[in-house]
SEVOLUM-376657 format. One record per residue (C-alpha): residue in three letters; residue number from 1; x, y, z. Coordinates in nm, 3 decimals, m for minus. Example, Ala and Ser with C-alpha at 12.3 -4.5 7.8 and 13.67 -1.06 7.14 Angstrom:
BEGIN
rest_nr_east_north_up
ALA_1_1.230_m0.450_0.780
SER_2_1.367_m0.106_0.714
% end
This chain:
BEGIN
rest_nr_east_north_up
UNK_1_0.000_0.000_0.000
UNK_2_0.112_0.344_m0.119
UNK_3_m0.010_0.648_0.029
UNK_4_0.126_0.976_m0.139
UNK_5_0.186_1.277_m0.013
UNK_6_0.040_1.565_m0.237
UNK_7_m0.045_1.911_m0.213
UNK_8_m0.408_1.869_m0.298
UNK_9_m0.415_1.602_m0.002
UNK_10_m0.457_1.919_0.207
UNK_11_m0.761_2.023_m0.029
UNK_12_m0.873_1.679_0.045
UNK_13_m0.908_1.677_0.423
UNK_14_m1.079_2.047_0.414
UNK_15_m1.371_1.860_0.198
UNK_16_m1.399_1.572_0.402
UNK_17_m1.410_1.868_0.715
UNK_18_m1.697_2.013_0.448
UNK_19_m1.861_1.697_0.376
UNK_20_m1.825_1.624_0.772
UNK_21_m2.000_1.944_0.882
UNK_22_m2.308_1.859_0.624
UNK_23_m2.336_1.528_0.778
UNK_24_m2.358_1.649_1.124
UNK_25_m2.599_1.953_1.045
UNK_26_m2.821_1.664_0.859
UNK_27_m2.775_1.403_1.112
UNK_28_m2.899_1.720_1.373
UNK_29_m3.212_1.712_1.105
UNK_30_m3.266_1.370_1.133
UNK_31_m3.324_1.378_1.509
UNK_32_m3.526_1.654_1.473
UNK_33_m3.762_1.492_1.258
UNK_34_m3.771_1.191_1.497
UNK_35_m3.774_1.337_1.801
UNK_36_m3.439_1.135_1.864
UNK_37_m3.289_1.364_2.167
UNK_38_m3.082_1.283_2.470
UNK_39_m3.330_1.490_2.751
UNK_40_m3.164_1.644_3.090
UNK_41_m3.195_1.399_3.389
UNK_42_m2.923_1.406_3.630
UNK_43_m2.544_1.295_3.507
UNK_44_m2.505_1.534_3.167
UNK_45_m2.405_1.923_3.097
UNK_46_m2.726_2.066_2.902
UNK_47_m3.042_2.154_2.955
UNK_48_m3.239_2.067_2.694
UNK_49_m3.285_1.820_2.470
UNK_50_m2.977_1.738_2.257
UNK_51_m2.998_1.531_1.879
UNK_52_m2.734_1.259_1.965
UNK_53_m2.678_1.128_1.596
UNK_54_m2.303_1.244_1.555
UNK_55_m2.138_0.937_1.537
UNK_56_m2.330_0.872_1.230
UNK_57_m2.201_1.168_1.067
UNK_58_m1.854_1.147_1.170
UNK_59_m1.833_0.734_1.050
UNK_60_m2.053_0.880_0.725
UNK_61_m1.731_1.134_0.659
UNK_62_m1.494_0.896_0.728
UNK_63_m1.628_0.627_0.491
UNK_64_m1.667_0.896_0.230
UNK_65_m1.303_0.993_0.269
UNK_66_m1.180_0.636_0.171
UNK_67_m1.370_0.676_m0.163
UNK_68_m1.256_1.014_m0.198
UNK_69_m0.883_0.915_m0.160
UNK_70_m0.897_0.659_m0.350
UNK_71_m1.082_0.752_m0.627
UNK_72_m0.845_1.037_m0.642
UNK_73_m0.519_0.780_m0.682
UNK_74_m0.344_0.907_m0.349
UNK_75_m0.362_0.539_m0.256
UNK_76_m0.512_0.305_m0.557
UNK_77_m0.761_0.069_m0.477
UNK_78_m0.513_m0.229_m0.638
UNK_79_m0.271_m0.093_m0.381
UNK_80_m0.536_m0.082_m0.027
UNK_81_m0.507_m0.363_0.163
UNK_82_m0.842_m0.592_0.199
UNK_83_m0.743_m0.489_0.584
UNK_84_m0.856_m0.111_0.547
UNK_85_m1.219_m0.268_0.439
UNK_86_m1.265_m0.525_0.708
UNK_87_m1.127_m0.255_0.974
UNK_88_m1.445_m0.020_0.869
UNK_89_m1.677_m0.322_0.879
UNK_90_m1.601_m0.371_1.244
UNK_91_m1.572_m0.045_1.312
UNK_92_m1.968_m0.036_1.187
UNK_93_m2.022_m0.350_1.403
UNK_94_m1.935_m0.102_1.687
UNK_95_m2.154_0.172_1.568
UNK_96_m2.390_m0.004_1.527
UNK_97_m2.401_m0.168_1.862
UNK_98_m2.405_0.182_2.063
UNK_99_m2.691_0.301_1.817
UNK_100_m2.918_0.020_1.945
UNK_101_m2.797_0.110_2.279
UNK_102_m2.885_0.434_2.216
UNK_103_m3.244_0.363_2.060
UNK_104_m3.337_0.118_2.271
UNK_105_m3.100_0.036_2.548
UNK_106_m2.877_m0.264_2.580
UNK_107_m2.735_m0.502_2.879
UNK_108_m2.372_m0.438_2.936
UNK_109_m2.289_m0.767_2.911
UNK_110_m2.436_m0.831_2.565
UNK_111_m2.235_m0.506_2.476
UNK_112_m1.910_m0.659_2.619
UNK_113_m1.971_m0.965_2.468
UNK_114_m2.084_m0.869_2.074
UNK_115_m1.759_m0.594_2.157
UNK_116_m1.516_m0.962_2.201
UNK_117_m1.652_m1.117_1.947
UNK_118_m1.568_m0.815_1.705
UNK_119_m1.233_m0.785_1.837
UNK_120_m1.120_m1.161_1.808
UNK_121_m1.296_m1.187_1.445
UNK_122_m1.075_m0.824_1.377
UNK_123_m0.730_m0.987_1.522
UNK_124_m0.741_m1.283_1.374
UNK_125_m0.875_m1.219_0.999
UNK_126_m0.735_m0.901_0.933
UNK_127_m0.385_m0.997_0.820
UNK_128_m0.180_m0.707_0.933
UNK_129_m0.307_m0.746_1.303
UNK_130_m0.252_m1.126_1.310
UNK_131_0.097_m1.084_1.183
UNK_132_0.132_m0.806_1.437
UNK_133_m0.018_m1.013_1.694
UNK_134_0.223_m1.291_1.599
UNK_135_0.505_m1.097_1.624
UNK_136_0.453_m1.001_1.973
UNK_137_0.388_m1.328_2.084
UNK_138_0.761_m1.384_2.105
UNK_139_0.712_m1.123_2.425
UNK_140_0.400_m1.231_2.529
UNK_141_0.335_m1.572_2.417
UNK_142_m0.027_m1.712_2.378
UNK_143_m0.113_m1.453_2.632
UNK_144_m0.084_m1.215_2.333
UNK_145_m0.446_m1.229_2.146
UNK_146_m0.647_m1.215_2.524
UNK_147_m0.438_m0.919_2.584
UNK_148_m0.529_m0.790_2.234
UNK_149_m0.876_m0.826_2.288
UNK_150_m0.865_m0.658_2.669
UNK_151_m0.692_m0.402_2.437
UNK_152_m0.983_m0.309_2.191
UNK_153_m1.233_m0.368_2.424
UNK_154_m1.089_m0.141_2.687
UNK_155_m1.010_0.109_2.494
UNK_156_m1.384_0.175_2.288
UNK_157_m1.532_0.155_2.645
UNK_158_m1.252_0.372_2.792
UNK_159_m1.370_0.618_2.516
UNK_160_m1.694_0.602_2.570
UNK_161_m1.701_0.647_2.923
UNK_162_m1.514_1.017_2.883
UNK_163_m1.780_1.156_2.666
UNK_164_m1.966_1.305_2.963
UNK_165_m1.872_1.666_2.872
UNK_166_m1.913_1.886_2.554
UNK_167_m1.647_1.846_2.354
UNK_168_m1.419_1.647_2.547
UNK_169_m1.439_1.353_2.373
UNK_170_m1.362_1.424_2.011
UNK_171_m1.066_1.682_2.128
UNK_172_m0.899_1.370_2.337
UNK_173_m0.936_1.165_2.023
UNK_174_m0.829_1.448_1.815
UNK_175_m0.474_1.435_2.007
UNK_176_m0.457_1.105_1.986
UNK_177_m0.473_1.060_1.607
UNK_178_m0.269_1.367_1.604
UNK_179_0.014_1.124_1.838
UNK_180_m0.009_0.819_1.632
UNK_181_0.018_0.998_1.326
UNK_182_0.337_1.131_1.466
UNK_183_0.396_0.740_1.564
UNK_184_0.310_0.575_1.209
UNK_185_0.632_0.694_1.064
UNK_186_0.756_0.476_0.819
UNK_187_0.661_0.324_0.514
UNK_188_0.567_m0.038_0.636
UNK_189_0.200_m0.155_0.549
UNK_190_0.089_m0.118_0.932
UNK_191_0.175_0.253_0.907
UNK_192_0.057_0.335_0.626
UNK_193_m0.272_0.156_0.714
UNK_194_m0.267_0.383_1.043
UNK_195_m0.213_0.683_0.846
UNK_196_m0.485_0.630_0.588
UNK_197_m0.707_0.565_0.873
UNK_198_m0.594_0.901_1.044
UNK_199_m0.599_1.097_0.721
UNK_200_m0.991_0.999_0.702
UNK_201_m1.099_1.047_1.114
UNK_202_m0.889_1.329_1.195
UNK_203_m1.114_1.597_0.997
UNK_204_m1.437_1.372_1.041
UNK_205_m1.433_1.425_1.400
UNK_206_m1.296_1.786_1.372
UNK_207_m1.611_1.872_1.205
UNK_208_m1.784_1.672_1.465
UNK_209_m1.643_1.905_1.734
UNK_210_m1.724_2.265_1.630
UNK_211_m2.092_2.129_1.670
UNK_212_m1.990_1.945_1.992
UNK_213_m1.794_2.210_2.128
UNK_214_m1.991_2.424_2.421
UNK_215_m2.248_2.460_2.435
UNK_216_m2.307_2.136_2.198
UNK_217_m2.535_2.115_1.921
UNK_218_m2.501_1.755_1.877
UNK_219_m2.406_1.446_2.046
UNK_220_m2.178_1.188_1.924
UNK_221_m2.382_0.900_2.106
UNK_222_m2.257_0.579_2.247
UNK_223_m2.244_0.467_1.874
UNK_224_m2.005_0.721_1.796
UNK_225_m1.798_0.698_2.092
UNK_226_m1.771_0.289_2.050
UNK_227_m1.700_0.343_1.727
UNK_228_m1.394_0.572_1.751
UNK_229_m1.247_0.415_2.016
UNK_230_m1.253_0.070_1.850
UNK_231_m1.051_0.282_1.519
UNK_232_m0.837_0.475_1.761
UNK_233_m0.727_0.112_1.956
UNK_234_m0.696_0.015_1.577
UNK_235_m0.437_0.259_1.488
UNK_236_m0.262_0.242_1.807
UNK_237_m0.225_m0.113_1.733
UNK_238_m0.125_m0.047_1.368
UNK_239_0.147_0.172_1.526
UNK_240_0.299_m0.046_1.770
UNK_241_0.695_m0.178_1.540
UNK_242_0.722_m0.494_1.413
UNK_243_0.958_m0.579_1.678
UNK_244_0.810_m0.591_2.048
UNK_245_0.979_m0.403_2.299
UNK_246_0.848_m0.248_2.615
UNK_247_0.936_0.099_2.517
UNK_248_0.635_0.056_2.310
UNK_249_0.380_m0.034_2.505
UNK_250_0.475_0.246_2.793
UNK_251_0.429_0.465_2.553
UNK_252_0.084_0.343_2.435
UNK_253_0.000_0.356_2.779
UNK_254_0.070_0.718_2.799
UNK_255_m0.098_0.798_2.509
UNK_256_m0.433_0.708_2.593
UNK_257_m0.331_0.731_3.015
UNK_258_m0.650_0.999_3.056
UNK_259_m0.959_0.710_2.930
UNK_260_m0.776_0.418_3.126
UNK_261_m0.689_0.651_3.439
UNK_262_m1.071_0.731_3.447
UNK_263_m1.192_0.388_3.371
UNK_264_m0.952_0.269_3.616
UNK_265_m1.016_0.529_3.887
UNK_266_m1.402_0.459_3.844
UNK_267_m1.345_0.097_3.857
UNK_268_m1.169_0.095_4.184
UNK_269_m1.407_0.299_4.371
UNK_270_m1.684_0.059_4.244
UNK_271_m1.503_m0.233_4.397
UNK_272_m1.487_m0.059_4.704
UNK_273_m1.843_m0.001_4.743
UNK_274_m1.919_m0.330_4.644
UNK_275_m2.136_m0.175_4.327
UNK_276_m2.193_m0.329_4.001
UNK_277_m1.899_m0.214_3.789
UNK_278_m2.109_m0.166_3.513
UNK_279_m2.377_0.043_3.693
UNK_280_m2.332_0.403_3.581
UNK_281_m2.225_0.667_3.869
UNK_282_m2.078_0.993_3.960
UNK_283_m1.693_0.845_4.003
UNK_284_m1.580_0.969_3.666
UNK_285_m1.277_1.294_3.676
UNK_286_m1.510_1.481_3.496
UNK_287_m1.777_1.471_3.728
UNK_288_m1.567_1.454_4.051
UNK_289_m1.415_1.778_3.950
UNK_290_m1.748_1.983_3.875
UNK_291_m1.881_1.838_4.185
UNK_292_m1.610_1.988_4.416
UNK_293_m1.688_2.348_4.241
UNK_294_m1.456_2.383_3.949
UNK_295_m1.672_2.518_3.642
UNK_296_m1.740_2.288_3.343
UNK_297_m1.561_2.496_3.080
UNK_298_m1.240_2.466_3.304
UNK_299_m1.267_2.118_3.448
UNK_300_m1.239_2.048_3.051
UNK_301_m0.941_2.277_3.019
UNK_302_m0.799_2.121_3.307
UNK_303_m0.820_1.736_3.184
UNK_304_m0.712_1.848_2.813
UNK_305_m0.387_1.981_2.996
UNK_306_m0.348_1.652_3.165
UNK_307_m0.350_1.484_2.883
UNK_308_m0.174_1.641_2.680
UNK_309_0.045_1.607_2.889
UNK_310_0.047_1.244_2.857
UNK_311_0.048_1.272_2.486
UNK_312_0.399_1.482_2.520
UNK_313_0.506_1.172_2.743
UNK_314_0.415_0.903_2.534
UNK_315_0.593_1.079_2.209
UNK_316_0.901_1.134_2.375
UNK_317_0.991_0.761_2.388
UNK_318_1.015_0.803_2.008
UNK_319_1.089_1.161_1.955
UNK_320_1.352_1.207_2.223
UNK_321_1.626_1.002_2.388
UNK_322_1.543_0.768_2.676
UNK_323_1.677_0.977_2.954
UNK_324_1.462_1.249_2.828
UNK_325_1.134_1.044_2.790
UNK_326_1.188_0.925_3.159
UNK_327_1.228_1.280_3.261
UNK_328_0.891_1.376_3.086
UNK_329_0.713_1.036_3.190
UNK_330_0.775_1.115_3.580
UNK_331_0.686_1.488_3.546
UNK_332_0.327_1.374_3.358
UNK_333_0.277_1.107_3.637
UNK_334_0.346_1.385_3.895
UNK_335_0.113_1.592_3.765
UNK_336_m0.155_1.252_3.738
UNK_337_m0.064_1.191_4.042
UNK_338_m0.088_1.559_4.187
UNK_339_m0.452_1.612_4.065
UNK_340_m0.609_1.273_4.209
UNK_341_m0.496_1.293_4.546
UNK_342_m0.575_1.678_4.536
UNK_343_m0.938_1.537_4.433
UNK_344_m0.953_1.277_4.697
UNK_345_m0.842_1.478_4.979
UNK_346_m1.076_1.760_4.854
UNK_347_m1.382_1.490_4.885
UNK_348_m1.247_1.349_5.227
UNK_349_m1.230_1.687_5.387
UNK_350_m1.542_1.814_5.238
UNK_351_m1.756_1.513_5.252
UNK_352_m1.828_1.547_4.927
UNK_353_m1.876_1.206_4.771
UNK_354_m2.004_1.230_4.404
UNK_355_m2.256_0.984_4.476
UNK_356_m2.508_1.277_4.340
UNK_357_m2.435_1.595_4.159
UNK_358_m2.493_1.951_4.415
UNK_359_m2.426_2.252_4.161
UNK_360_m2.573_2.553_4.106
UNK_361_m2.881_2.600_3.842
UNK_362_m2.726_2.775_3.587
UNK_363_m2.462_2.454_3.581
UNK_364_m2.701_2.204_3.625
UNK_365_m2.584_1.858_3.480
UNK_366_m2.792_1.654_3.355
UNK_367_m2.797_1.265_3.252
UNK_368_m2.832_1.185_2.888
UNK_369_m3.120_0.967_2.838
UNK_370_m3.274_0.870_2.503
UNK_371_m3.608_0.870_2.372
UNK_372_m3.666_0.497_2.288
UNK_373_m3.734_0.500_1.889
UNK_374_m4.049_0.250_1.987
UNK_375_m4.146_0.613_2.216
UNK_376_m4.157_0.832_1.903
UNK_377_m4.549_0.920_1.737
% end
């Protein structure tokens, strides 16, 4: 596979931004039309009923850039591996799993299990993530496909648990294809497949965003959220060398520290309550911060700083020499490290526990909860 480099590339991704921003203004119609909102309850930011079709849009501009590129020879369709096709057809598998969780609700156990399914049929069809899987078996042994499943799994869930703010979301995925791009360097078939995959997301969700930013027009939807986490643990797969070392994986781990910090942050306080870890609550950053006073608007600008901080971390083990990269690593934990026990001594001294939301009106955050499609007249 061949991807060139052209000058009218550029021209390119401001069309697929174009066709991107169409998509989301007609996916906004759509919802519209069927009364498909996500109303205020009790764990989300607005106040009135939101259209939540946005992941349709964004995978809708991303499919459309593949035929776009192609059709315009920056990567010839002789030349596209049959990998870039069966990549998008689980990526729909995912999208289309959060939409019927978002019409009409779904166990999180059937979720978790369809989600496994996908990810096994993904690592062991697709030929460029067997051989990659293969490959790291030498560090991992057998151990290596469970662990590339926990991989995919966690990190479309990771994702979609973070999208409980305006915006937040799409700009953490935004840095991350902006990292792995930086990553994919090379001209082996793996990185090239990441890039092509980058090329096409990157200005799909940017025109997701200026609708999403606050205060959001649109909602991306568990759909949407599944969806792009199940391309962005894709391409961070994609990215990973041909030769396993643990340099590697630390600096996957940095790169997407913020979703598995929450995830894992959330986790640990459900096991400590003894509540279902799959029962939706208040222990997310995002929430914890708002509910100790910091405004919305900032609690965002404060977790974008975090992990961008992250991001700089997990670049430097390619970009920089190791002493360096350590240096960078420790000063991003610090900071990780910094804010939670600021948080949790901040809720231990208050009493605040997040178990319920106590802000003022004007901030109130409300729970996204779909109309049922069965609901609408």
């Amino acid at each position: 596979m061949e991807l060139k480099i052209k000058p009218a590339l550029f021209l390119c991704l401001f069309l697929v931004f174009i066709v991107g921003f169409f998509f989301q203004s007609l996916c906004i119609k759509i919802s519209e039309y069927f009364e498909l909102f996500d109303t205020p309850t009790q764990r989300r930011w607005h106040t009135h009923p939101t259209p939540f079709l946005g992941g349709l849009g964004i995978m809708g501009a991303f499919i459309f850039s593949l035929s776009l590129f192609s059709s315009l020879g920056f990567y010839s369709l002789e030349s596209i591996p049959f990998s870039l096709y069966q990549i998008t057809f689980c990526a729909l598998t995912f999208l289309i799993l959060g939409l019927r969780d978002d019409l009409y609700g779904l166990g999180p156990k059937s979720k978790l299990l369809i989600e496994s399914i996908t990810a096994i049929i993904a690592i062991t069809s697709i030929p460029v993530l067997r051989e990659i899987c293969q490959n790291w078996s030498h560090f991992f042994g057998f151990w290596v496909w469970p662990l590339a499943v926990i991989w995919i799994v966690g990190i479309s869930n990771a994702t979609n648990l973070i999208d409980g703010m305006d915006g937040l979301a799409s700009s953490h995925s935004l840095m991350i294809l902006a990292s792995v791009s930086i990553l994919s360097i090379g001209h082996s078939e793996p990185s090239l497949l990441a890039k092509a995959i980058v090329l096409g997301l990157s200005p799909s969700i940017l025109a997701f965003f200026v609708k999403n930013k606050p205060p959001a027009q649109i909602f991306m939807g568990n759909h949407g959220s599944l969806c792009i986490g199940f391309l962005l643990a894709m391409i961070s797969s994609l990215s990973l060398k041909s030769s396993p070392s643990g340099v590697s994986i630390i600096s996957l781990f940095f790169l997407f520290g913020y979703p598995i910090l929450d995830m894992g942050l959330a986790t640990r306080h459900r096991i400590r309550l003894k509540k279902s870890l799959f029962k939706a609550d208040f222990y997310h950053l995002h929430y914890r911060l708002c509910h100790l006073g910091i405004p919305p608007k900032k609690t965002i600008t404060l977790l974008l700083n975090l992990n961008l901080s992250l991001q700089i971390a997990g670049l430097s083990y390619t970009l920089t020499p190791l002493p360096i990269a350590i240096l960078l690593s420790c000063t991003a934990l610090l900071r990780v490290l910094s804010l939670v026990t600021l948080i949790e001594s901040l809720e231990t001294g208050t009493g605040k526990e997040p178990k319920t939301l106590s802000i003022p009106p004007q901030q109130n955050l409300n729970e996204a909860k779909t109309i049922p499609l069965k609901q609408v007249a």
